[in-house]
LUMNUDREN-924419 format. One line per field, with one value per residue (C-alpha): x, y, z. Coordinates in nm, 3 decimals, padded with zeros to 5 digits, m for minus. Each point is the difference from the previous one (the first is absolute). Layout:
east	[X|...]
north	[Y|...]
up	[Z|...]
***
This chain:
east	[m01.097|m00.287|m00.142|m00.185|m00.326|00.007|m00.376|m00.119|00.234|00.040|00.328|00.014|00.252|00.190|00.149|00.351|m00.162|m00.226|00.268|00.137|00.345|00.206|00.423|00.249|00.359|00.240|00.221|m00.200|00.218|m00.224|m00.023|m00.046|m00.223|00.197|m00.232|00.165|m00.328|m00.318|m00.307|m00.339|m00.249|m00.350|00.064|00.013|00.125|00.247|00.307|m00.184|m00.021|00.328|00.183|m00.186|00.091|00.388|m00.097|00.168|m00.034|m00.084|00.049|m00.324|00.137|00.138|m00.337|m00.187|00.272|m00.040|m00.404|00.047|m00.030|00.351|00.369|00.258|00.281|00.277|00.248|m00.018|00.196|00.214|m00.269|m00.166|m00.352|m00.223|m00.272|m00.344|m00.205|m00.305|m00.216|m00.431|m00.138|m00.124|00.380|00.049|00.286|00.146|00.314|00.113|00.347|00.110|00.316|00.138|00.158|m00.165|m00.100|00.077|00.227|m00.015|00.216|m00.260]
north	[m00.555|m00.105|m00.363|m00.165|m00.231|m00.321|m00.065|00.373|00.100|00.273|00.209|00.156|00.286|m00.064|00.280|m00.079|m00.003|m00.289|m00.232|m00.301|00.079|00.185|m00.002|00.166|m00.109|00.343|m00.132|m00.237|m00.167|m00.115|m00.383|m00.020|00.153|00.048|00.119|00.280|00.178|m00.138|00.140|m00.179|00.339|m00.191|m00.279|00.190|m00.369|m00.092|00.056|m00.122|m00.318|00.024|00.034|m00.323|m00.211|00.123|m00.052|00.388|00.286|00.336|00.367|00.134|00.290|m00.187|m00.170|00.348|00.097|m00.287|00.018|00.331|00.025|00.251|m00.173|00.053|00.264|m00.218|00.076|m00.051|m00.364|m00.030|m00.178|00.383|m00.174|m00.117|m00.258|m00.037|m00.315|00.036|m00.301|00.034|m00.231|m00.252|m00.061|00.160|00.182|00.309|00.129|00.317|00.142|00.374|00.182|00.219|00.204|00.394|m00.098|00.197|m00.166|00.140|m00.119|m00.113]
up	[00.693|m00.275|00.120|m00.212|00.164|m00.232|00.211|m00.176|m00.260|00.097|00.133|00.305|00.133|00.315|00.195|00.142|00.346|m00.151|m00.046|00.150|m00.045|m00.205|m00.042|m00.126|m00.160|00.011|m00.295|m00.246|m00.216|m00.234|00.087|00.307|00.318|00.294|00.293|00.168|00.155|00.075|00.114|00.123|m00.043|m00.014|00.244|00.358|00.141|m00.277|00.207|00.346|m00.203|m00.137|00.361|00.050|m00.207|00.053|00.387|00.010|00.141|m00.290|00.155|00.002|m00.177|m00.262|m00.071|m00.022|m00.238|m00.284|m00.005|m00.158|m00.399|m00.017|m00.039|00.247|m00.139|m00.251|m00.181|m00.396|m00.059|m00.293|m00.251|m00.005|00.092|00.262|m00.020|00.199|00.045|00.115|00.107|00.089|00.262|m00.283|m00.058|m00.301|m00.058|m00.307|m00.024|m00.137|m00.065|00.048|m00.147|00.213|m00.255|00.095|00.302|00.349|00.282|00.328|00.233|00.324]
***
C-alpha cells in the first residue's frame, strides 16, 4: 500500500505486515463490501483489544492466524471477483478489485 504524508508530500510504501488491517470479500459484487476475512498484521494487540470490547474470549490460535498477510483458502463466489480493503493506522483506507478469471483454486 502507497500512503501518501499530507505533512511531507511525499508517498511512502507499506508492506502488508505494516498495516493496520486489511480484509477480504470472497465474492464482490460490485456495490457493496461484505467482510468475509479480516486480518490485523501490524497491530500485535488488535484482536486482544477486540476480545475486549466484545467482553469474549478469541482462541489464541485463531488470533495468530488473522495477523498474518495470506487469506484463508475460499472458494471462487459467483460474481468471479474478490475485493481487498486495506486501511493504514492514519485511517485511510484503498480498495482494489481482482477477477478471478485464470486464476488457480485449490481446495484447502
Amino acid at each position: 500500500m502507497d500512503i501518501y504524508d499530507p505533512l511531507t508530500g511525499e508517498t511512502h510504501h507499506a508492506r502488508g505486515n505494516q498495516v493496520a488491517a486489511w480484509f477480504l470479500d470472497t465474492d464482490y459484487d460490485g456495490q457493496t463490501f461484505h467482510i468475509c476475512q479480516a486480518f490485523s498484521p501490524g497491530d500485535a494487540d488488535a484482536w486482544k483489544k477486540l476480545e475486549q470490547a466484545l467482553k469474549a474470549r478469541i482462541a489464541p490460535e485463531a488470533l495468530e492466524q488473522r495477523r498474518g498477510t495470506v487469506s484463508f483458502p475460499f472458494k471462487p463466489g459467483k460474481h468471479g471477483r474478490i475485493a481487498v480493503k486495506v486501511i493504514d493506522f492514519r485511517g485511510n483506507e484503498v480498495v482494489r478489485v481482482l477477477p478471478l478469471e485464470g486464476m488457480v483454486y485449490r481446495e484447502g
